[in-house]
C-alpha positions as CSV (number, residue, x, y, z in Angstrom):
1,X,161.8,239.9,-99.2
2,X,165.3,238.1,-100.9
3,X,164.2,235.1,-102.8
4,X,165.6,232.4,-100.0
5,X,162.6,233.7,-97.8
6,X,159.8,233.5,-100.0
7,X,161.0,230.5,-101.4
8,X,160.3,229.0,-97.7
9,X,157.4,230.8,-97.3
10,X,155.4,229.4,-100.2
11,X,157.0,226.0,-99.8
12,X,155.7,225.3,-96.5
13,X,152.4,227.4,-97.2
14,X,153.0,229.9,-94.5
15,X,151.0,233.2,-94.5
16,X,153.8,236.0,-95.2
17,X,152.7,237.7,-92.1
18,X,154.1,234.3,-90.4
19,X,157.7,234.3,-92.0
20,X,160.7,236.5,-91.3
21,X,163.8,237.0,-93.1
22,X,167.3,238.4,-91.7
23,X,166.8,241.7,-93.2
24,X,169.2,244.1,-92.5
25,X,170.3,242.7,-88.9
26,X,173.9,241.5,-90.1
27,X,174.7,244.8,-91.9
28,X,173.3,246.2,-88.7
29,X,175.8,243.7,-86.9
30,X,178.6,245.4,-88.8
31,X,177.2,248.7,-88.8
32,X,177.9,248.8,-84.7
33,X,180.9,246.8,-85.0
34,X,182.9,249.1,-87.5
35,X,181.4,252.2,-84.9
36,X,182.3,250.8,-82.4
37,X,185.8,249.9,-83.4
38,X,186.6,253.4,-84.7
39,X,185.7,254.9,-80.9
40,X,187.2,252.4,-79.1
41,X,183.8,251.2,-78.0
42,X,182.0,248.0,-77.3
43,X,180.0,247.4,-80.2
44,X,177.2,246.9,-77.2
45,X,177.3,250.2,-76.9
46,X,176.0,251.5,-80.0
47,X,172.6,251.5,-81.3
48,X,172.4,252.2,-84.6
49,X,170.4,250.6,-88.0
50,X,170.7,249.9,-91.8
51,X,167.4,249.4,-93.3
52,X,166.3,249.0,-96.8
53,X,167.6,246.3,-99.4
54,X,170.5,244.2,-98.2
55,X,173.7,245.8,-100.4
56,X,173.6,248.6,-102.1
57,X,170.7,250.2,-101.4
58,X,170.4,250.0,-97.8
59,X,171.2,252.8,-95.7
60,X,172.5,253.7,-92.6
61,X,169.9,255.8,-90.3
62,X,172.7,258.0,-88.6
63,X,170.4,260.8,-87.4
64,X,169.0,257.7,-85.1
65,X,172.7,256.9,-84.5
66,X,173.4,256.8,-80.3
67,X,176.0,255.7,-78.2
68,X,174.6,255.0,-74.9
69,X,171.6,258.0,-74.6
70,X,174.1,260.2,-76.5
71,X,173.5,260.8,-80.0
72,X,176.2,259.6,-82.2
73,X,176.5,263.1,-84.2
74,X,177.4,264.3,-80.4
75,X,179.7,261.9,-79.1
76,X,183.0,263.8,-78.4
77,X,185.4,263.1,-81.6
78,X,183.0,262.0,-84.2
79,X,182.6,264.6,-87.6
80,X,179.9,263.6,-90.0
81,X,183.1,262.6,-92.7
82,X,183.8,259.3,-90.9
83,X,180.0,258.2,-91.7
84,X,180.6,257.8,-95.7
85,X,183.8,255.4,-95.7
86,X,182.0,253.3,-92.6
87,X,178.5,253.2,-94.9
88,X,181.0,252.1,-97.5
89,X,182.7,250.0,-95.8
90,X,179.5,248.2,-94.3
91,X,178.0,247.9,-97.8
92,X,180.8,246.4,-98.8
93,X,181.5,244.6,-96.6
94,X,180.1,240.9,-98.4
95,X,181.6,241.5,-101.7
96,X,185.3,241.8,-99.8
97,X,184.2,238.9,-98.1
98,X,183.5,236.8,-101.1
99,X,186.6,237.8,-103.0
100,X,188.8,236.6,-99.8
101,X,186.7,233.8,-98.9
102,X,184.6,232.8,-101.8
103,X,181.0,232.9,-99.5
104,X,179.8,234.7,-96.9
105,X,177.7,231.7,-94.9
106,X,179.3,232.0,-92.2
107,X,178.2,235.3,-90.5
108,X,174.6,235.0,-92.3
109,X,174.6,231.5,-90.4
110,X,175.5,233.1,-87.5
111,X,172.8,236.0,-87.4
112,X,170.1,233.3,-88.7
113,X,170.6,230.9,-85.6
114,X,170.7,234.0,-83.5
115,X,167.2,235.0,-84.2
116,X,165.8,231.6,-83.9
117,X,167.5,231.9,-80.1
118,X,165.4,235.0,-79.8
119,X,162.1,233.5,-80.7
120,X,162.8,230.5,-78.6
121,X,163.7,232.4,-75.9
122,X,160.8,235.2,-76.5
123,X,163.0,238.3,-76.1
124,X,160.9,240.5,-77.4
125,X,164.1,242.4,-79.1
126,X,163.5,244.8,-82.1
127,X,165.6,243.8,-84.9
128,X,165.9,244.8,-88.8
129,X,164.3,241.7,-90.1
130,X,162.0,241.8,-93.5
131,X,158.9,240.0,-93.8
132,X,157.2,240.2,-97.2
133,X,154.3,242.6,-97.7
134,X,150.4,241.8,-98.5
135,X,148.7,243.4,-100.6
136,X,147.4,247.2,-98.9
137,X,150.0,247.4,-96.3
């Protein structure tokens, strides 16, 4: 769990099992997005995760990789040597930011107000959000 998370967790005295972090879900975000853009695809269209620690140790789970009900390994024009420079490129992807930009609030703002819409709205969608383990899980 990143420190932002269980410092609002203990503050407000929530049970861990009752507090989520964002996880993975932007690099997830950009994961699709830099897919999609190098098919020519709506980013819609793929389904694919980054799990594990935000930066970089996450990684990209591209034998789960589809497009549609077609796994990515098998869409027509993709080779196994594009996945490297995008897992790069995705893992990357904050510290490029923060060199242009100086922060990288913006897209973590977006992807935070996001899943509160989800909640809200009960949606019932299966994310790559991190919620900070008890003791024997």
């Amino acid at each position: 769990m990143d420190v932002l998370t269980q410092v609002f967790q203990e503050t407000c005295g929530l049970a861990p099992e009752r507090v989520i972090g964002t996880g993975t879900t932007l690099d997830t975000s950009r994961l699709r997005e830099t897919i999609g853009r190098s098919l020519g695809l709506s980013c819609r269209s793929i389904h694919a995760h980054v799990v594990g620690e935000h930066g970089d140790s996450e990684v990209v789970l591209w034998s789960s990789a589809r497009i549609g009900c077609t796994a990515l390994r098998e869409w027509p024009g993709w080779t196994r040597d594009r996945e490297e420079p995008i897992a790069t490129k995705v893992r990357t992807a904050a510290s490029e930011i923060i060199k242009r930009k100086g922060a990288t609030n913006h897209a973590i703002g977006l992807v935070t107000a996001s899943l509160v819409g989800y909640i809200l709205r009960d949606e019932r969608r299966v994310l790559t959000v991190q919620r900070r383990q008890t003791h024997g899980e």
